[in-house]
C-alpha positions in Angstrom: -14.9 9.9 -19.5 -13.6 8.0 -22.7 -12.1 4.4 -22.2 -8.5 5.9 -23.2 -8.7 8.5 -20.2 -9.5 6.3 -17.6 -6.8 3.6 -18.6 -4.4 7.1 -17.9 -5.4 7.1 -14.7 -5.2 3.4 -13.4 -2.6 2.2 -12.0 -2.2 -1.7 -11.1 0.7 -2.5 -8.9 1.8 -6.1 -7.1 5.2 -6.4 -5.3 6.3 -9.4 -3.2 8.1 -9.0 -0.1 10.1 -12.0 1.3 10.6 -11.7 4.8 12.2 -13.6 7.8 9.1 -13.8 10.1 6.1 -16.7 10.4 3.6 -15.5 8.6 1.4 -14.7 11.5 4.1 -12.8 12.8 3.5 -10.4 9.5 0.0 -10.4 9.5 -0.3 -9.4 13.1 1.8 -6.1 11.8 0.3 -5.6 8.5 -3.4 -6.1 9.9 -2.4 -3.0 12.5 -2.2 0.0 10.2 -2.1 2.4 12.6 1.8 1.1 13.2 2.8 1.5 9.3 4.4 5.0 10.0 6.7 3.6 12.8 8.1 1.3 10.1 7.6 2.2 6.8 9.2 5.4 5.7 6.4 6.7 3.0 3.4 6.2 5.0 3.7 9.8 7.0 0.4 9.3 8.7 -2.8 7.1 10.0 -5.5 8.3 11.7 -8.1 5.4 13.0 -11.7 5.8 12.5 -12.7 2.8 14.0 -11.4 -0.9 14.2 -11.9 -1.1 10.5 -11.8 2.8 9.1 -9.2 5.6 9.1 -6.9 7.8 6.9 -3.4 7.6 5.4 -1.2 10.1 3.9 1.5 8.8 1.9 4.7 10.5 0.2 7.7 9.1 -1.3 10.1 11.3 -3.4 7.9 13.3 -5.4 6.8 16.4 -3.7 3.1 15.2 -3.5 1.2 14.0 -0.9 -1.4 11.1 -1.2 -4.2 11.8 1.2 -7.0 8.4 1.3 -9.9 7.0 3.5 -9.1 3.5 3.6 -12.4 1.1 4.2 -11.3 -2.8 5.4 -13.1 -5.5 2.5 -11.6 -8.6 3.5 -9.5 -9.4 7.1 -9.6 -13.1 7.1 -6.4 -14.5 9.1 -6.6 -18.5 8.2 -5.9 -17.3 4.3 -3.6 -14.3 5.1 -5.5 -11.6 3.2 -6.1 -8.0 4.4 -8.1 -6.1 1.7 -9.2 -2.4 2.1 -10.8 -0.3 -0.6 -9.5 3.8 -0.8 -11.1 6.9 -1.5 -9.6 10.0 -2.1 -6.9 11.3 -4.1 -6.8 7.6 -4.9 -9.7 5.4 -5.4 -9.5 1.7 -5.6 -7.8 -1.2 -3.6 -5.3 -2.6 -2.3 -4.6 -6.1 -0.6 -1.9 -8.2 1.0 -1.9 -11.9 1.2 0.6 -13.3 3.5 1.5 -17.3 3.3 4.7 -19.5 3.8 7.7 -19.0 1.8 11.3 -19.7 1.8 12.8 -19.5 5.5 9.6 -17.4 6.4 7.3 -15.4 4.8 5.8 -14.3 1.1 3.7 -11.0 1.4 2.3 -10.0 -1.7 1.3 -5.9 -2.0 -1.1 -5.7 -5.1 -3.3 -2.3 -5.8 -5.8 -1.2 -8.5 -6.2 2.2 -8.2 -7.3 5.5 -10.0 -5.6 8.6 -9.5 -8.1 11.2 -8.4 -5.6 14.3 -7.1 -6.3 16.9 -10.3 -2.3 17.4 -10.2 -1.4 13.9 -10.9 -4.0 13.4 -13.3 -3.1 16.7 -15.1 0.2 15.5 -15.9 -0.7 11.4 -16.3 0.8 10.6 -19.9 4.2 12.7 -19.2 4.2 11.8 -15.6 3.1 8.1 -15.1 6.5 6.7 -15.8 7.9 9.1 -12.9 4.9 8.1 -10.9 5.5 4.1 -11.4 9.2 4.7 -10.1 7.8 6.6 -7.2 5.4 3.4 -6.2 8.6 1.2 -6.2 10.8 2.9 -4.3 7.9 3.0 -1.5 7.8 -0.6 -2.1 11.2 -1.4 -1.5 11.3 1.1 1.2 8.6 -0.4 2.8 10.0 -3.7 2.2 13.4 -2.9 4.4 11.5 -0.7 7.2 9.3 -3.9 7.8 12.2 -6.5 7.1 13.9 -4.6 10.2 10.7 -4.2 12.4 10.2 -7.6 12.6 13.8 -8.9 13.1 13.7 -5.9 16.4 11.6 -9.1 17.4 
């Protein structure tokens, strides 16, 4: 596949979330995947392999589903970072980093992924500005569902 192709298909993504919880607090959540659908609106499913394997399916306003096997890399809880790799309709990583921030916590979301569904990549040039809107709105939807699980307490 030429250079020019690929680059269609990648996607690099990194939102930060400032949240009102210690730090641990949020790791404890975001470390236990299987509880993302409870709180975050796009994440429609998880399905546990084992301790450090499952599946996701993800949808946010487009009228696509995501469907992943998610793979941890890195769960180290003294530096805050949760790292999985995904294969799938997407194919890449992901990884959180969770540390101190103003009043409470600064959890940085940041994902390199290709796009593997054949839909999505059908339709990447025309469609990739729809596609990064999409991401953000998950973000910030994910951003109040967990903003709100955590102040439940």
């Amino acid at each position: 596949m030429p250079d020019w192709s690929r680059g269609l298909h990648r996607y690099r993504f990194r939102s930060v979330w400032l949240l009102n919880a210690p730090p641990a607090v949020v790791y404890a959540v975001l470390e236990r995947a299987e509880t993302y659908p409870r709180w975050w609106p796009q994440v429609r499913e998880v399905a546990l392999f084992d301790a450090t394997s499952g599946t996701a399916r993800f949808r946010s306003l487009l009228p696509y589903d995501l469907r992943v096997v998610v793979s941890e890399r890195v769960r180290d809880p003294g530096a805050g970072v949760l790292e999985m790799g995904m294969r799938g309709d997407l194919a890449g990583w992901a990884r959180w980093t969770v540390v101190p921030g103003a009043g409470g916590t600064r959890a940085v979301f940041e994902q390199d992924v290709e796009v593997c569904k054949p839909l999505l990549r059908r339709f990447a040039l025309l469609g990739r500005p729809l596609f990064v809107a999409n991401h953000a709105l998950m973000m910030r939807a994910g951003r109040r569902g967990l903003a709100a699980w955590l102040a439940r307490g």
